[in-house]
VMD Tcl script that draws the C-alpha trace (Angstrom):
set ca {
  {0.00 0.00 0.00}
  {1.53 3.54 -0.86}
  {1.32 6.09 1.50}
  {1.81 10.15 0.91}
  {2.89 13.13 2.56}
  {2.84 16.70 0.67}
  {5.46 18.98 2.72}
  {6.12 22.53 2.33}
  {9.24 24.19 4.02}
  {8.69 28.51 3.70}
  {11.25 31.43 5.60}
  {8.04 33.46 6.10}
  {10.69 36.66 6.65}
  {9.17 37.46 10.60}
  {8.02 40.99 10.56}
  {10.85 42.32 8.71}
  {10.70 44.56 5.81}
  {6.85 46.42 4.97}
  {4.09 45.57 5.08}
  {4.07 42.43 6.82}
  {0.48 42.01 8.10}
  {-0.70 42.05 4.25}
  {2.40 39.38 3.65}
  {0.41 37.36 6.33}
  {-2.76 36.85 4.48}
  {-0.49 36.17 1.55}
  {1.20 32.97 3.09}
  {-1.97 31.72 3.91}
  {-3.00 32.06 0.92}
  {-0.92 30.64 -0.53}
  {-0.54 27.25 1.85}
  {-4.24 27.13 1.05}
  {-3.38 26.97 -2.76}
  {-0.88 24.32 -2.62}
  {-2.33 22.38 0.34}
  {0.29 20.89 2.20}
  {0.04 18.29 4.45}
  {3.28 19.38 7.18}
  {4.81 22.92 6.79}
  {7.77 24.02 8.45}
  {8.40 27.66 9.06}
  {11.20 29.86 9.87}
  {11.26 33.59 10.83}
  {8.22 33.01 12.88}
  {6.94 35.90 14.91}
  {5.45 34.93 18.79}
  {4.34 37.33 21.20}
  {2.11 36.79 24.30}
  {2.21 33.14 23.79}
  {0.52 33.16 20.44}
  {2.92 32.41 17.30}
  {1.96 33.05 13.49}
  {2.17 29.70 13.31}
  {-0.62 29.11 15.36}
  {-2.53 31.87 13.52}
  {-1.97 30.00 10.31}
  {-2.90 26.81 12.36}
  {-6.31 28.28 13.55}
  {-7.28 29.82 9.96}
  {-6.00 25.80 8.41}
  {-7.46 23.82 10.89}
  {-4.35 22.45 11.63}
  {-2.54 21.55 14.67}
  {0.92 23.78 15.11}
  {4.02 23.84 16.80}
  {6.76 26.65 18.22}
  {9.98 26.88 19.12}
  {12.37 29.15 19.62}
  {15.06 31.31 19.42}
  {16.34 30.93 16.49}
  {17.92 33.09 13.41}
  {18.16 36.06 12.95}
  {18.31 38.06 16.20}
  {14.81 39.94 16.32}
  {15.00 43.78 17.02}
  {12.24 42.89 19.42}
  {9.54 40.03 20.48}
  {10.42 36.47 19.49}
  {11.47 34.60 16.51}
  {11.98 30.86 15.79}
  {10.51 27.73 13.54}
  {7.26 26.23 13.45}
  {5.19 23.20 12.56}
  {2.27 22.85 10.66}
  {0.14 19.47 10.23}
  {-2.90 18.63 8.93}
  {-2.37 15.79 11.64}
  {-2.14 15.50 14.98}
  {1.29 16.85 16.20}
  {1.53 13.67 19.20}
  {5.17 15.61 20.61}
  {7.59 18.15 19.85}
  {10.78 19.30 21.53}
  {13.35 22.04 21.21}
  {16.75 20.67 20.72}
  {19.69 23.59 20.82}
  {22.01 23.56 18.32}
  {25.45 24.25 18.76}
  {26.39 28.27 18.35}
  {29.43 29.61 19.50}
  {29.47 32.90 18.50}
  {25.91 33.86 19.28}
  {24.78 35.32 22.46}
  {21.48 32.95 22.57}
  {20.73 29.31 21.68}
  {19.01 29.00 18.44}
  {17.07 25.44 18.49}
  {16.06 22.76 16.15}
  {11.72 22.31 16.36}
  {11.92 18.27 16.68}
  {8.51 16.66 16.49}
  {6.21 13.23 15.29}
  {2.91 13.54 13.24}
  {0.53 11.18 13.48}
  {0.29 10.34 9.94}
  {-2.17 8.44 8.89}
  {0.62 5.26 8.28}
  {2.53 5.92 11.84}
  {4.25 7.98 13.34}
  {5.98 10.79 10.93}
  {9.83 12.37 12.28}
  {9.92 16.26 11.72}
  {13.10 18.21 12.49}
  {12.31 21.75 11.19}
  {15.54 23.83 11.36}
  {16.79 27.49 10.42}
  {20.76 27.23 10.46}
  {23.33 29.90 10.96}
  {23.24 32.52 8.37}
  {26.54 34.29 8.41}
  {28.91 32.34 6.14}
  {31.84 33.78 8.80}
  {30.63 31.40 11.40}
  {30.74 27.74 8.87}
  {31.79 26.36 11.67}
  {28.77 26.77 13.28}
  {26.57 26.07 10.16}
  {28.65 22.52 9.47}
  {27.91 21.36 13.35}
  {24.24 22.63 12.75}
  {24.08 20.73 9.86}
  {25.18 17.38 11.49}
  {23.40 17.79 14.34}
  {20.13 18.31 11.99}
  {21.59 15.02 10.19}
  {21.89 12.89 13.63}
  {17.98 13.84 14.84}
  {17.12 12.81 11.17}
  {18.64 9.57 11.52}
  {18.02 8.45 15.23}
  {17.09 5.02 16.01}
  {13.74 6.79 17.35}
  {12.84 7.70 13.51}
  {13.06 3.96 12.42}
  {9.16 3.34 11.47}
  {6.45 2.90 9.08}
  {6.98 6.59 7.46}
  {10.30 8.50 6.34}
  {12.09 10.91 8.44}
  {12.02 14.64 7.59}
  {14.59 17.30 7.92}
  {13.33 20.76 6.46}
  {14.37 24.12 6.84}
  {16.13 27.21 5.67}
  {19.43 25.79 5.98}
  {21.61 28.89 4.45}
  {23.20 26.80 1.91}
  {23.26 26.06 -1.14}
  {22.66 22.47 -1.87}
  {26.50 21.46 -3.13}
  {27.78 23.62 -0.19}
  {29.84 21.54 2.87}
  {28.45 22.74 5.25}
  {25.42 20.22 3.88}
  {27.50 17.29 3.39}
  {26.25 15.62 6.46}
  {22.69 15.74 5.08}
  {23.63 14.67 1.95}
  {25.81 11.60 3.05}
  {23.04 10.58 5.39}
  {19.82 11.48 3.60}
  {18.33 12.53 0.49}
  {18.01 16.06 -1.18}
  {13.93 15.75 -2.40}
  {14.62 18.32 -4.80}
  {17.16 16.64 -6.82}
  {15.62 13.42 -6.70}
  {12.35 14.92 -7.66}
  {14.06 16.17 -10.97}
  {14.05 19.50 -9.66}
  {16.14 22.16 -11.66}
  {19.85 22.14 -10.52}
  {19.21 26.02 -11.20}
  {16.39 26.41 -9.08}
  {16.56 29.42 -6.55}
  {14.86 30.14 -2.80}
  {16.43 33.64 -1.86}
  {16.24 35.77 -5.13}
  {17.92 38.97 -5.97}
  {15.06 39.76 -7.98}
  {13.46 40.45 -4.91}
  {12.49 44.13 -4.04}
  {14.13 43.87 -0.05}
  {16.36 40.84 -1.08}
  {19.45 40.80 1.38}
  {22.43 41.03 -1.05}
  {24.71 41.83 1.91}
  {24.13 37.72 2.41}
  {26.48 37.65 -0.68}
  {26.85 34.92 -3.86}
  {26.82 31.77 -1.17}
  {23.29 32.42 -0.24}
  {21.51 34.56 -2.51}
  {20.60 33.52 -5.92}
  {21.00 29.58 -4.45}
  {18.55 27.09 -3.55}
  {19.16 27.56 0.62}
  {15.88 25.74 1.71}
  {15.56 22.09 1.67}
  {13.47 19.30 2.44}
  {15.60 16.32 3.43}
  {14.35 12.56 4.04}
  {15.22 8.87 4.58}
  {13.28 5.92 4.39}
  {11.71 4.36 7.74}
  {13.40 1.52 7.62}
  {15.46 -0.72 5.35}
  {12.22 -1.83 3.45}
  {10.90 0.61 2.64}
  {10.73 2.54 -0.89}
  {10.40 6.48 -0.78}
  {9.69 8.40 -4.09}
  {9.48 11.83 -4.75}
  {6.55 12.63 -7.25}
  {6.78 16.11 -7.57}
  {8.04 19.16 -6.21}
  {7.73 23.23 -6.60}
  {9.35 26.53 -5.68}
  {6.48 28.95 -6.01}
  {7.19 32.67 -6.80}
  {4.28 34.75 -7.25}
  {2.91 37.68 -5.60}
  {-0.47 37.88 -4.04}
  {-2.47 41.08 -4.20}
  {1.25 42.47 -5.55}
  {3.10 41.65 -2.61}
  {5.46 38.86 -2.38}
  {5.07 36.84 0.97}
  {8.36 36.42 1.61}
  {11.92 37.32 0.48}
  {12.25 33.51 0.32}
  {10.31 31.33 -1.79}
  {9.04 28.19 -0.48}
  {9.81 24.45 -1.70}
  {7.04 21.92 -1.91}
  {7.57 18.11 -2.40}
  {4.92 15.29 -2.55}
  {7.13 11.81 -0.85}
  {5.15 8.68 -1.57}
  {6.55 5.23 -0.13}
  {5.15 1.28 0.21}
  {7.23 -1.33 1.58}
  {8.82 -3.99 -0.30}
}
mol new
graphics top color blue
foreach p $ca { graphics top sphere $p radius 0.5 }
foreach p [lrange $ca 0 end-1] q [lrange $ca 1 end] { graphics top cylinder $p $q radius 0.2 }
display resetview
């Protein structure tokens, strides 16, 4: 029997740059257009113990998770990752990542759906952005890899690892992703061209420089359950249009449909 999962990563840009309250009816909309089944968020604004995640959640009818801090530093209120899921969320966890030149501790959002085939691994991530600090981003990267891979994530559906990772796909600091799991993109038959942080962009952060802007920086990573199993990836999609004539986000988001039956 083949099971399916349709999951959307999105840097939903916090409350930076103008006119951010319209941006927010344009992520929903568009989530509602492409109808994902588990979204992970970065940049996500919480304050009073309500996140924009959970605002998306309510408006969805999803469940929704938060965690936080996490990158960049937020000129005020909080900012972290989130979880969307058309199914239950049954746990999440924030896991801090290594950062040794930051004053806080960003965190990895580590959770299980209850798909309807079993439990479903999420580790939704937003890695270190400044390409100074790679030693940072490379141990952020493998400890993203090792939550992906725990013996806990052996089970009837593949393991997820999502995010804006703030690298380009070739870059090292992914290699422990790539040695350990697969890039859905490429083995969707995504365009090796494709691009997530655009110059094109009217507020697009070219002070990021070549390594981030222009590249394909946010990812949806998976492995199969278990040794059995057979994971495909049947489509996938980097959205870039406006709504109303605002873009969302300075990011675009990445969308792949995963469908997997055991041998």
């Amino acid at each position: 029997m083949d099971h399916r999962v349709r999951v959307m990563t999105w840097n939903v840009w916090w409350r930076f740059g103008p006119e951010w309250r319209e941006r927010q009816a344009g992520i929903l909309a568009t989530i509602e257009r492409f109808a994902p089944d588990v979204v992970g968020l970065q940049e996500v604004w919480a304050s009073g113990g309500r996140s924009q995640a959970d605002e998306f959640a309510a408006a969805l009818g999803f469940q929704a998770g938060f965690a936080g801090p996490s990158y960049p530093a937020a000129p005020e209120g909080e900012l972290g990752v989130g979880l969307l899921s058309r199914w239950p969320i049954v746990r999440y966890d924030a896991v801090v990542m290594p950062a040794r030149h930051r004053a806080w501790d960003p965190v990895i959002l580590s959770a299980e759906i209850a798909h309807p085939a079993g439990v479903l691994p999420v580790q939704v991530a937003c890695l270190e952005h400044a390409v100074t600090y790679s030693d940072d981003r490379q141990a952020q990267a493998a400890l993203l890899a090792e939550l992906a891979t725990h013996p806990r994530t052996d089970g009837p559906c593949p393991s997820l690892a999502i995010g804006d990772l703030n690298a380009a796909a070739e870059s090292a600091v992914l290699r422990p992703l790539r040695d350990l799991l697969t890039d859905a993109w490429t083995a969707g038959g995504g365009a090796g061209d494709a691009i997530t942080l655009p110059s094109t962009h009217p507020q697009a952060p070219l002070e990021a420089g070549p390594e981030l802007v222009n590249q394909r920086i946010d990812h949806v990573f998976f492995r199969p359950g278990h040794e059995d199993q057979v994971v495909e990836v049947e489509a996938v999609a980097i959205p870039d249009e406006a709504v109303d004539g605002v873009f969302p986000s300075d990011h675009r988001p990445v969308i792949c449909d995963l469908r997997w039956h055991d041998r």
